[in-house]
C-alpha positions as CSV (number, residue, x, y, z in Angstrom):
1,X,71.5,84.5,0.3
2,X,71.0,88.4,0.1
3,X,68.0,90.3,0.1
4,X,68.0,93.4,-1.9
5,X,66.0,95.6,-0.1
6,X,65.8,97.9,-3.0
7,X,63.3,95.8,-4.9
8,X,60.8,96.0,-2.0
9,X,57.6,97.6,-2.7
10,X,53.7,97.3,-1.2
11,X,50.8,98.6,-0.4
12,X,48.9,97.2,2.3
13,X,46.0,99.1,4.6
14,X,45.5,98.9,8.6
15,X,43.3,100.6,8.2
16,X,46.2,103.4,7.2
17,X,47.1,103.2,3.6
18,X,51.1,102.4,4.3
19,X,53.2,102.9,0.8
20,X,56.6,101.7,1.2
21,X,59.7,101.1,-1.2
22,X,62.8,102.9,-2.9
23,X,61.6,105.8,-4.8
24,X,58.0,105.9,-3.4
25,X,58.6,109.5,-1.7
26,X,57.6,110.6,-5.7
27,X,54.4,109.1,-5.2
28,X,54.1,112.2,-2.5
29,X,51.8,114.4,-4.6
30,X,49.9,111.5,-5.5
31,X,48.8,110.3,-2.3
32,X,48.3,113.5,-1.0
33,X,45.4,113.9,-3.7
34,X,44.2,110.6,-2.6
35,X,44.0,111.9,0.6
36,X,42.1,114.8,-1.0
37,X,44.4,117.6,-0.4
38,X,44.8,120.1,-2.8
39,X,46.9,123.1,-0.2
40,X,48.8,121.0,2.4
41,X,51.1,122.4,4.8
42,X,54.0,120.7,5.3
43,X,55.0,119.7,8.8
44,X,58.3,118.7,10.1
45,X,61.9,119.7,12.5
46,X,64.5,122.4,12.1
47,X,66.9,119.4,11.1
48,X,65.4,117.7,8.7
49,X,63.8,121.6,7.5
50,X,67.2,122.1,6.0
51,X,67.9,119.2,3.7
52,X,67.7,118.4,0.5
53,X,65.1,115.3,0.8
54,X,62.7,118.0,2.5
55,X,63.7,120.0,-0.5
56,X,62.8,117.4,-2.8
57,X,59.7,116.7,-0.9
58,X,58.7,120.5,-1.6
59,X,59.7,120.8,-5.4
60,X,57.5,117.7,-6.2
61,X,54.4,119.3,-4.6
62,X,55.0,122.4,-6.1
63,X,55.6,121.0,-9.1
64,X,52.2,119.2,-9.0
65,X,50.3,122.4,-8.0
66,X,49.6,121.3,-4.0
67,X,52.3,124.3,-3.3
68,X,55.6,124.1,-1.0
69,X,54.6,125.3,2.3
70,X,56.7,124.8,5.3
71,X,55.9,124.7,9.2
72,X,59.3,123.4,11.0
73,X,58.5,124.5,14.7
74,X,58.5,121.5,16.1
75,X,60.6,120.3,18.8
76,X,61.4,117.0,19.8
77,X,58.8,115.8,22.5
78,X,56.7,118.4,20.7
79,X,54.4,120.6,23.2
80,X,51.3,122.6,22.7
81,X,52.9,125.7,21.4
82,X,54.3,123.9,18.7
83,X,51.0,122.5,17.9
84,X,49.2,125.9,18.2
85,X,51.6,127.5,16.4
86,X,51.0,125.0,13.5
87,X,47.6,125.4,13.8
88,X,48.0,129.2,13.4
89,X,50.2,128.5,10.1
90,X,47.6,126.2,8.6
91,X,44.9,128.4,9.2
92,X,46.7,131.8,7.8
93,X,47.5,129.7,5.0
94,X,44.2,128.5,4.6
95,X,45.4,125.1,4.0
96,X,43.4,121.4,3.9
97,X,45.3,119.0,5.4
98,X,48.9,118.5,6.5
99,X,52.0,116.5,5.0
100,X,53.9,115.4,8.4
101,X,57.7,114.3,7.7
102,X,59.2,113.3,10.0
103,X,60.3,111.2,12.9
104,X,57.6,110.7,15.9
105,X,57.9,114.3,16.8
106,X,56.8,115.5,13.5
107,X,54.7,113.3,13.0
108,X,52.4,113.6,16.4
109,X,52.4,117.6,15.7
110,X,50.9,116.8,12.6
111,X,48.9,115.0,13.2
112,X,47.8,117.0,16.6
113,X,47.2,120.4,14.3
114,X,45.5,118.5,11.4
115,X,43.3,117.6,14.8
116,X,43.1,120.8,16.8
117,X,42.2,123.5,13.5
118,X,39.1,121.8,13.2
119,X,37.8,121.7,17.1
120,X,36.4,124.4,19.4
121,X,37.4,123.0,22.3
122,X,41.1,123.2,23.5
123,X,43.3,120.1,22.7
124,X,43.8,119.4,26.3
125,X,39.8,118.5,26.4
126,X,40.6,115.5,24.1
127,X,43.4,113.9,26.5
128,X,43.4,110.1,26.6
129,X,41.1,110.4,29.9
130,X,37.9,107.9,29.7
131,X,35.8,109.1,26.5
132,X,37.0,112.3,26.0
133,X,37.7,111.1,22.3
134,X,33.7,111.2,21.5
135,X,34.3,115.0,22.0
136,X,35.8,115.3,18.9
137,X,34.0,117.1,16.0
138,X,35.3,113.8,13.7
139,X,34.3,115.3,10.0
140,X,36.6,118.6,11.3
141,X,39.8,116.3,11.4
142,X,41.8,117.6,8.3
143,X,43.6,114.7,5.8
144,X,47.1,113.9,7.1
145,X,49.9,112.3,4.5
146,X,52.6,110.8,7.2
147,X,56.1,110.4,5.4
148,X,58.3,108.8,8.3
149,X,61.7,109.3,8.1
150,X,63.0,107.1,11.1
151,X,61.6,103.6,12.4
152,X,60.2,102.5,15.2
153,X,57.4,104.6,17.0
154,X,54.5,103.7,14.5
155,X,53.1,107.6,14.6
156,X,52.9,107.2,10.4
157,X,49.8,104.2,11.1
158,X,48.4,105.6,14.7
159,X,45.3,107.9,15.1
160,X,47.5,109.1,18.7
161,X,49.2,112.0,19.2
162,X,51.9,112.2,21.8
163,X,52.1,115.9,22.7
């Protein structure tokens, strides 16, 4: 018996809306309005920066008004430059949320800067230490719309980012 793995769609929630399936990436724009974005900036590597299902990715927001634009300075093991850089690209673009595509890398930075352009205290303050969580400003956090490209680190569904 074969499975076709191509006829595999679902929606579930824990407590992350999770779409998955052949074709869903056209459901981009579409969940990103869900997620009440109407300017995201788009998060991701160099690598993946450069190829045509990034490309795709970009067209279909465009195409659906949410715009097409692009941070890619994120490095793998991403550090605080990258995510302060981001920051600085969200906010000069006066964006409202992020799109993170990506493996774990671009994922965590996206979900670090949708994090950090809303709080006045530096991201370090918020480190995994005791309760420094409850210093978090939570209504600042800006929408994130995870597309993972690889498996196996879980960023898409965690509220962590590894930076």
């Amino acid at each position: 018996m074969s499975l076709d793995f191509a006829a595999l769609r679902g929606n579930w929630n824990y407590p992350t809306s999770v779409r998955f399936g052949a074709g869903r990436i056209a459901e981009l724009p579409d969940a990103c309005r869900a997620a009440g974005l109407r300017r995201p900036l788009l998060v991701t590597d160099p690598g993946l920066a450069a190829l045509p299902m990034l490309e795709s990715a970009r067209a279909a927001l465009s195409d659906a008004g949410l715009g097409d634009a692009l941070f890619h300075d994120v490095k793998s093991n991403p550090v605080l430059r990258n995510v302060e850089a981001g920051v600085a690209a969200l906010r000069a673009g006066d964006h409202d949320g992020v799109v993170a595509f990506g493996g774990g890398s671009a994922l965590d930075a996206g979900k670090a800067i949708a994090f950090a352009a809303g709080q006045t205290r530096p991201l370090w303050d918020f480190e995994d230490v005791g309760d420094w969580w409850s210093r978090a400003n939570a209504d600042a956090i800006l929408p994130v719309v995870a597309v993972p490209t690889t498996e196996g680190t879980g960023s898409e569904v965690g509220r962590a980012a590894v930076i």
